[in-house]
C-alpha positions as CSV (number, residue, x, y, z in Angstrom):
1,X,42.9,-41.1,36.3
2,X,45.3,-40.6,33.5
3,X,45.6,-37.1,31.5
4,X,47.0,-37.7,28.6
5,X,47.2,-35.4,25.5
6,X,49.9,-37.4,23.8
7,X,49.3,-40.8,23.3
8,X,50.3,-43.6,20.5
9,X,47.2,-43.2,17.7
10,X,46.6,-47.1,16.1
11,X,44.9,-47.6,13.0
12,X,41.3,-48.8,13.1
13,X,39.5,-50.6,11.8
14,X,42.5,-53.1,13.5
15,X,42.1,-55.8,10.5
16,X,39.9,-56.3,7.7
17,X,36.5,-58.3,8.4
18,X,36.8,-61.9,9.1
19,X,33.2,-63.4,8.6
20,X,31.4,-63.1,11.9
21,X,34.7,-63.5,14.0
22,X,35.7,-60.5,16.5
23,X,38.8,-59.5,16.4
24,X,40.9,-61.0,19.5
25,X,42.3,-57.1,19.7
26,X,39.2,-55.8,21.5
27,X,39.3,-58.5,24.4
28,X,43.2,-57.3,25.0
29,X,42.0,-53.6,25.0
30,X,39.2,-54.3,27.8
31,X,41.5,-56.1,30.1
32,X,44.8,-53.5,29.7
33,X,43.5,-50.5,28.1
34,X,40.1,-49.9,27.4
35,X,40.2,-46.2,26.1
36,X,42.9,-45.8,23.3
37,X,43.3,-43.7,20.2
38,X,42.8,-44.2,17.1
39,X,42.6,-43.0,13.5
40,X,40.1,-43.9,11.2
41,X,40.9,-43.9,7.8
42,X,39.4,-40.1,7.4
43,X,39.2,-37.8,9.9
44,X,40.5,-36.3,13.1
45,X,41.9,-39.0,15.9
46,X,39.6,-39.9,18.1
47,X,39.2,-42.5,21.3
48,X,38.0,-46.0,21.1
49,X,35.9,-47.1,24.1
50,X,35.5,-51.4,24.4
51,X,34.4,-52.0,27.9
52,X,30.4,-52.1,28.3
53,X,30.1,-49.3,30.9
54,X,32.0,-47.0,28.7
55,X,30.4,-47.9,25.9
56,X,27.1,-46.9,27.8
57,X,28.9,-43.6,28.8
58,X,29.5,-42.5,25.7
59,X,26.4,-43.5,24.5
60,X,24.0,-42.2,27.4
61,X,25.7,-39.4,28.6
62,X,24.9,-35.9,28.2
63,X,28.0,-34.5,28.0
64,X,28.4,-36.3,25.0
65,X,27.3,-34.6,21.8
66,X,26.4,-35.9,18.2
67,X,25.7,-33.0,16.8
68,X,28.7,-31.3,17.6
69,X,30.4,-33.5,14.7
70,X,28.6,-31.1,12.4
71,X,31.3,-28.8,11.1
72,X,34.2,-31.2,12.3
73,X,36.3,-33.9,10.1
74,X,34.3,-36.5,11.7
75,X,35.8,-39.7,12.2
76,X,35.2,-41.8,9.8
77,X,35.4,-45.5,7.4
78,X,34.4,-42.9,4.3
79,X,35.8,-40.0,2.3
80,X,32.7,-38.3,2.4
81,X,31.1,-36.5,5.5
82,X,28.2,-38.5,6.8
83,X,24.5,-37.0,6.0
84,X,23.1,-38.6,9.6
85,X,19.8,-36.8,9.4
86,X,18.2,-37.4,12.8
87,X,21.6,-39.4,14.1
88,X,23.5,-36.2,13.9
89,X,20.7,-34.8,15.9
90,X,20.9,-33.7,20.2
91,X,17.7,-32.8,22.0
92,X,15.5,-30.7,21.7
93,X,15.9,-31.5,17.7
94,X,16.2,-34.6,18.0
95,X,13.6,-35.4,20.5
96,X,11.3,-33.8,18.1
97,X,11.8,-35.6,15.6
98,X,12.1,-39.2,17.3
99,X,8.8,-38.7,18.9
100,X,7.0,-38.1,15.8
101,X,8.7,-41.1,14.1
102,X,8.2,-43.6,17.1
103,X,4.5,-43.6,16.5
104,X,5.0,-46.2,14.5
105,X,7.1,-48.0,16.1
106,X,5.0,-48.8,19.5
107,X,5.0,-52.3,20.9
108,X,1.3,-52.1,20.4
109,X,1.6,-51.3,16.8
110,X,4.7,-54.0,16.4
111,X,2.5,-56.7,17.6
112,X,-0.9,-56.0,15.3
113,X,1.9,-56.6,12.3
114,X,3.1,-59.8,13.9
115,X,0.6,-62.0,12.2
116,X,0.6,-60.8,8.7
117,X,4.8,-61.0,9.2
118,X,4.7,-64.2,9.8
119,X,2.2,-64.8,6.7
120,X,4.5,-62.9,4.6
121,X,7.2,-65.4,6.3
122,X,5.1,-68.5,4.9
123,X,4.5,-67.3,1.7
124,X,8.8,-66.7,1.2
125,X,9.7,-69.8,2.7
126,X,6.9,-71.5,0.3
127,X,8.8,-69.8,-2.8
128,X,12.6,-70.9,-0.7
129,X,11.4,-74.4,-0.4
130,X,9.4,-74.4,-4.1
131,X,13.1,-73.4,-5.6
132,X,15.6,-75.8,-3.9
133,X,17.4,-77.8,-2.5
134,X,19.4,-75.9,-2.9
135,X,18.0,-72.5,-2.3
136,X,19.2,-68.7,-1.4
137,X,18.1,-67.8,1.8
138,X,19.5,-64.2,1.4
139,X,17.1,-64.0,-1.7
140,X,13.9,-65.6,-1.2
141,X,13.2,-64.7,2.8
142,X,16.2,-62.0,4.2
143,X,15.9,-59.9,1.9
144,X,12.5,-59.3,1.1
145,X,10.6,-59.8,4.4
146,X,12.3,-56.2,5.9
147,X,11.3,-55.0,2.9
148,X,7.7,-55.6,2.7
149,X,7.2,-55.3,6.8
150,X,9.0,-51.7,6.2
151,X,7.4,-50.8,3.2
152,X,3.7,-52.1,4.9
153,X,4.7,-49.6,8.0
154,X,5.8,-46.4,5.9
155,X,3.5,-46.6,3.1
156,X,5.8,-47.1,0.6
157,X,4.9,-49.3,-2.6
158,X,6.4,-52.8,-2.3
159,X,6.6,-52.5,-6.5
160,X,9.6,-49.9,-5.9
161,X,11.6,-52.5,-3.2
162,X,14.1,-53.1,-6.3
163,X,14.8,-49.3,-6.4
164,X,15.4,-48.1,-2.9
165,X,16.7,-51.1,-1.9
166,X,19.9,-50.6,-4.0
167,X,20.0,-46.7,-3.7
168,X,20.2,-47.6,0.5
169,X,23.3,-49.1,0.1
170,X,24.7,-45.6,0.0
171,X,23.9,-45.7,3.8
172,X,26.2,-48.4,4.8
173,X,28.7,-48.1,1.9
174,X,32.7,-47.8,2.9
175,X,34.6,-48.5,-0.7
176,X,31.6,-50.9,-2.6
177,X,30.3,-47.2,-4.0
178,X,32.3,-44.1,-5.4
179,X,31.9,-41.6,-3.4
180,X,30.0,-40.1,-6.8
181,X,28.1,-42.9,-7.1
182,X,26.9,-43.0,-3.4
183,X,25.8,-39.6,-3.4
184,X,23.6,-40.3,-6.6
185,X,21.8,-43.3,-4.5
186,X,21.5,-40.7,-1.5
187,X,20.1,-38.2,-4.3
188,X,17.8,-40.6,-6.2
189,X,16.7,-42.1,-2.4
190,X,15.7,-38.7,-1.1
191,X,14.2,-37.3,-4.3
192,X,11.6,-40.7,-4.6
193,X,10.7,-40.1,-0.8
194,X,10.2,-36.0,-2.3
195,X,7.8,-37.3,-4.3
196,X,6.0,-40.1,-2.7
197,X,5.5,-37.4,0.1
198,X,3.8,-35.1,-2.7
199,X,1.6,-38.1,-3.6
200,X,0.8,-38.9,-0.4
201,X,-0.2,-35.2,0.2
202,X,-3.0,-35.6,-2.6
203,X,-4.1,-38.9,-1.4
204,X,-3.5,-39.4,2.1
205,X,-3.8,-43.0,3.6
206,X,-3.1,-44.6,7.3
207,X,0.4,-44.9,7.0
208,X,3.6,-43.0,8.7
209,X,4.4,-41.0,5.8
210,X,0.5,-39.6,6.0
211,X,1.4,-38.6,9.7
212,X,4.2,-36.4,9.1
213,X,2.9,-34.7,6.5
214,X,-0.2,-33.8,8.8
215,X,2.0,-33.1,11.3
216,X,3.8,-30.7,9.2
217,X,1.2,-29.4,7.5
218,X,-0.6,-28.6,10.8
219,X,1.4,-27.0,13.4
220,X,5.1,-27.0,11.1
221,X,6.7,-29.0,14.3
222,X,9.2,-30.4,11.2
223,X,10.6,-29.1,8.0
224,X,10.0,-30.3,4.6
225,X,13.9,-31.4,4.6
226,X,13.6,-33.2,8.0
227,X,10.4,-35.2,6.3
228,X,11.6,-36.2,3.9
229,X,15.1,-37.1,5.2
230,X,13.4,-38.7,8.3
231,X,11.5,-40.9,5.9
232,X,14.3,-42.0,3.8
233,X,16.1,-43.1,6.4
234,X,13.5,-44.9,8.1
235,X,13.1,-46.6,5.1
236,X,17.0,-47.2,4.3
237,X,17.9,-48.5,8.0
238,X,14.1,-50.2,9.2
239,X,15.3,-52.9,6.3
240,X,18.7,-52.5,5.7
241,X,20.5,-54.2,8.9
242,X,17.5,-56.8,9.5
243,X,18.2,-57.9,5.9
244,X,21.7,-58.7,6.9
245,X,20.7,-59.6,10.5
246,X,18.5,-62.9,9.2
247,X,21.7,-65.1,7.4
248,X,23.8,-64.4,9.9
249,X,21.5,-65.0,13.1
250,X,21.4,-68.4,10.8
251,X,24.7,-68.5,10.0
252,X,25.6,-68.5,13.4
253,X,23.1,-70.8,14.7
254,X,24.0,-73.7,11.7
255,X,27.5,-73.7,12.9
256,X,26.0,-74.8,16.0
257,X,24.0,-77.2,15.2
258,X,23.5,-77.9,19.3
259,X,21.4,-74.6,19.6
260,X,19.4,-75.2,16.9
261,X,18.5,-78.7,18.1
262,X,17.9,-76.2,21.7
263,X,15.8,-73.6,19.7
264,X,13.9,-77.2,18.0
265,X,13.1,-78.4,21.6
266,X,11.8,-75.2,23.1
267,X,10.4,-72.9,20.6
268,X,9.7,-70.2,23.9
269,X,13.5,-69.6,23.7
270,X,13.2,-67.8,20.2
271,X,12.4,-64.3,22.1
272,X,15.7,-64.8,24.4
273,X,17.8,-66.1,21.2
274,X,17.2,-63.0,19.5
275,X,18.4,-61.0,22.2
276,X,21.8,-63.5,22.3
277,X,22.1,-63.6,19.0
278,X,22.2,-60.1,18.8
279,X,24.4,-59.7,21.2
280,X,26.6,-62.6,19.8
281,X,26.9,-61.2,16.4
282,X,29.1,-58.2,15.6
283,X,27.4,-56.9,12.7
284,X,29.4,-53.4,12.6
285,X,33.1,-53.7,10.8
286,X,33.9,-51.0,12.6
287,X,32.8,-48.4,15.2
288,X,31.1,-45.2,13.9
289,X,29.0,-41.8,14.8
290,X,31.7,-40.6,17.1
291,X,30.3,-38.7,20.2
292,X,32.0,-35.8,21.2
293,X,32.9,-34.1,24.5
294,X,31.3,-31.0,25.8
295,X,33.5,-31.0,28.9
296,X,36.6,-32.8,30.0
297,X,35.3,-36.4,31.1
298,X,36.9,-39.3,32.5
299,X,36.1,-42.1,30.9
300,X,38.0,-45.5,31.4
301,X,39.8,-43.7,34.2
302,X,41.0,-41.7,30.8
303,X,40.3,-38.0,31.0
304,X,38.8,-37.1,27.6
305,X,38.9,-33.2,27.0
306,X,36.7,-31.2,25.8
307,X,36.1,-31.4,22.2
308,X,37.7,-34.4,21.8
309,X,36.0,-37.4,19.5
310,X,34.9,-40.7,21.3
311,X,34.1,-43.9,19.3
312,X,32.3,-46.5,21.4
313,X,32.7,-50.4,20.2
314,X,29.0,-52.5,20.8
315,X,30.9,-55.5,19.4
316,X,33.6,-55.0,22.0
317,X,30.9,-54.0,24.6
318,X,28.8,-57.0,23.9
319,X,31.5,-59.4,24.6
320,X,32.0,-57.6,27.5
321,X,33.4,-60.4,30.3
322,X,32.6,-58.4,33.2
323,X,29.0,-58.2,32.2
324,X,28.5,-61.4,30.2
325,X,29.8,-65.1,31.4
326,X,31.5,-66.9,29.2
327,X,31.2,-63.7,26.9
328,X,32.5,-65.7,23.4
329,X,29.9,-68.6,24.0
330,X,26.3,-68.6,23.0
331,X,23.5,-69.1,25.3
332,X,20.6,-69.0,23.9
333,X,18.5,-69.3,27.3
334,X,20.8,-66.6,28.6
335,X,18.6,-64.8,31.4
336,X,20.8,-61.6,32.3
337,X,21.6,-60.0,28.9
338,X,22.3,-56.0,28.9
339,X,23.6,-55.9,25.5
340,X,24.0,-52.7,23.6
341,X,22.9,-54.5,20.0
342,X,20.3,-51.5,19.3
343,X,22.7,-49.1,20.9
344,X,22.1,-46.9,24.0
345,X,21.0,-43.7,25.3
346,X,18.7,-41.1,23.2
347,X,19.8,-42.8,19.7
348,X,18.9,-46.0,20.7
349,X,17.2,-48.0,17.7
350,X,14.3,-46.1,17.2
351,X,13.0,-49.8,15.2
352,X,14.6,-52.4,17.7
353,X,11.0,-53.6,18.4
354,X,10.2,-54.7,14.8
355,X,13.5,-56.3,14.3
356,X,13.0,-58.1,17.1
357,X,9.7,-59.4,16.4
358,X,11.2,-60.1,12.4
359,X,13.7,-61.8,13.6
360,X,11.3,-63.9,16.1
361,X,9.3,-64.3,13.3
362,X,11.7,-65.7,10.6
363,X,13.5,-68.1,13.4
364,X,10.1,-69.3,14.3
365,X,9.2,-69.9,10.7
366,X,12.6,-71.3,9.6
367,X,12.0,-73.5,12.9
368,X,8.0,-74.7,12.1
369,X,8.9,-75.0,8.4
370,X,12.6,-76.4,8.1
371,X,13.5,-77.7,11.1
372,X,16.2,-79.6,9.2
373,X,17.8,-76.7,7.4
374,X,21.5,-76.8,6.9
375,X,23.9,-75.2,4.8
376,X,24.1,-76.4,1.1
377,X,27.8,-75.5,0.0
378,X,31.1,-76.0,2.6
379,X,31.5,-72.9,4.5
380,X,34.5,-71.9,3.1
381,X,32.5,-71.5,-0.3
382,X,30.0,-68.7,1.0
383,X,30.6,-65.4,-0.1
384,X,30.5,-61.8,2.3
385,X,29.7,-58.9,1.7
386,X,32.5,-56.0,1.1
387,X,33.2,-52.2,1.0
388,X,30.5,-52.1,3.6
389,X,29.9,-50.6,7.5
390,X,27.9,-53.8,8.0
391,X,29.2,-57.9,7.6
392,X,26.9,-60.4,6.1
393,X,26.4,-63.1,3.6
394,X,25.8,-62.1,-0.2
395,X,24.3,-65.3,-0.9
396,X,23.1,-68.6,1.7
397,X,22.5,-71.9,-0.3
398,X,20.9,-74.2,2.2
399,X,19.0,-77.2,2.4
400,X,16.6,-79.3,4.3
């Protein structure tokens, strides 16, 4: 085990985004050195962790703590301090809170909105294939389908997607907001779910929103700050990374045109594509919500001290060659697949299961609908997204 106080710090993020490509970096790091540090480009030094187990370490492990980043200069892609809400959260709090939100997000209640998700599916792809060739998938079917299925879950009007769904780029913005202007969205995001929370109060319906507020109207087991924080970012991240999740699971599978013929054949691979696909993709720019120690801990035959910050990469985990053959290649029947997509431990996604059946749905669609579809413009002419936590398309002409 190495102790080591004094070590070289590298930059990080180690190069600016390149589409959906990893950078070669993190494969070096697992082989040689899998814990190094790093410095963001605010706050304190901290570790980077790229090999799957430690990435599950510092994700799982008790003597890990996320709320012990409250008060610190976090590690971070942004000037300002992260508001986390329920991420910045350890148990008890945080259990707490979790279990009231994950009502909603049962397998049982995932599947009873399968069927109208996938007729909210048709009805986009009807508009997609009404307006092209050429078409915008981003805009006709990414985009709105998280927002309706989220909106459907919460009890939030649809009529208002236009709204919240620009004010939640706040959540995942590095330089594409001023730090003034993100801090408005965060302000105008929390002050709508303030006062859809006071509407719902007057006219209750079956909705999550409807169950916190009986919840803390009953016994007080949350705050009127942690509801309506809780709320807002339920709304902000249950659409948010799905939205960017859908062009590039097609992206990805377009550029290999042999997988999509595979998905074509055997529409029973779609659940075990999703899971590939999200292990595939690397949808972070860079790692985030550093963890920090509560006691010395050895970690990549590293001893991490006390107090010290730990980042842990899930692109760099996910292409993990220990854990995954033939990590860099996509297998879209692959059987053993322990990714970390929806991280790990007690902050695992709390919505994993209704991206996963949204992005079942939408390949499945795509699949029944387009079976054809292909990209309408040379690659080289798409557009990303920048100044973001997250990579994806801003626009995806295709065709059919």
């Amino acid at each position: 085990m190495t102790d080591t106080s004094e070590t070289m710090i590298q930059r990080y993020p180690f190069s600016e985004p390149d589409r959906l490509n990893l950078d070669p970096r993190y494969a070096l790091l697992r082989r040689d050195e899998p814990l190094i540090r790093v410095r963001l480009p605010y706050g304190e030094p901290a570790w980077l962790a790229t090999r799957h187990a430690d990435v599950r370490t510092v994700l799982g492990d008790v003597r890990f703590s996320r709320s012990a980043a409250i008060g610190r200069d976090e590690p971070r892609s942004i000037p300002r301090q992260i508001q986390s809400g329920i991420l910045s959260m350890d148990p008890p709090d945080h259990t707490r809170l979790r279990r009231l939100a994950a009502r909603a997000f049962t397998v049982r209640r995932v599947e009873e909105l399968r069927p109208r998700t996938r007729q909210t599916a048709d009805e986009l792809v009807d508009a997609l294939l009404a307006a092209g060739p050429p078409a915008d998938l981003v805009a006709h079917l990414a985009t709105p389908l998280p927002i309706r299925v989220i909106c459907d879950l919460l009890g939030v009007p649809v009529s208002d997607q236009d709204k919240f769904h620009v004010w939640s780029e706040a959540i995942v913005s590095t330089t594409s907001l001023s730090a003034e202007q993100a801090q408005q969205y965060l302000d105008n995001l929390f002050a709508y779910m303030g006062g859809l929370i006071v509407q719902r109060r007057q006219e209750p319906t079956d909705d999550l929103i409807s169950a916190m507020i009986r919840t803390r109207d009953a016994d007080d087991q949350l705050s009127e700050e942690e509801m309506v924080q809780l709320a807002a970012g339920l709304l902000a991240a249950g659409h948010e990374t799905t939205v960017t999740q859908i062009p590039n699971f097609v992206y990805v599978l377009l550029r290999h045109p042999d997988e999509w013929a595979r998905l074509r054949a055997d529409r029973g691979l779609v659940p075990s594509a999703v899971e590939e696909l999200m292990r595939y993709v690397p949808l972070g720019v860079a790692s985030s919500f550093a963890r920090y120690a509560k006691e010395d801990v050895e970690v990549g035959g590293v001893l991490v001290r006390a107090g010290e910050p730990v980042i842990a990469s899930i692109a760099s985990a996910n292409r993990d060659e220990t854990v995954f053959a033939d990590a860099d290649r996509i297998d879209l029947g692959r059987e053993a697949n322990p990714h970390l997509g929806f991280g790990h431990g007690v902050h695992h996604c709390i919505g994993a299961q209704l991206a996963r059946m949204e992005l079942q749905v939408v390949l499945e669609t795509l699949l029944d609908r387009t079976p054809q579809l292909r990209l309408a413009v040379p690659e080289s002419e798409l557009t990303w997204k920048s100044g973001l936590l997250v990579r994806g398309l801003t626009a995806m002409p295709v065709a059919w």
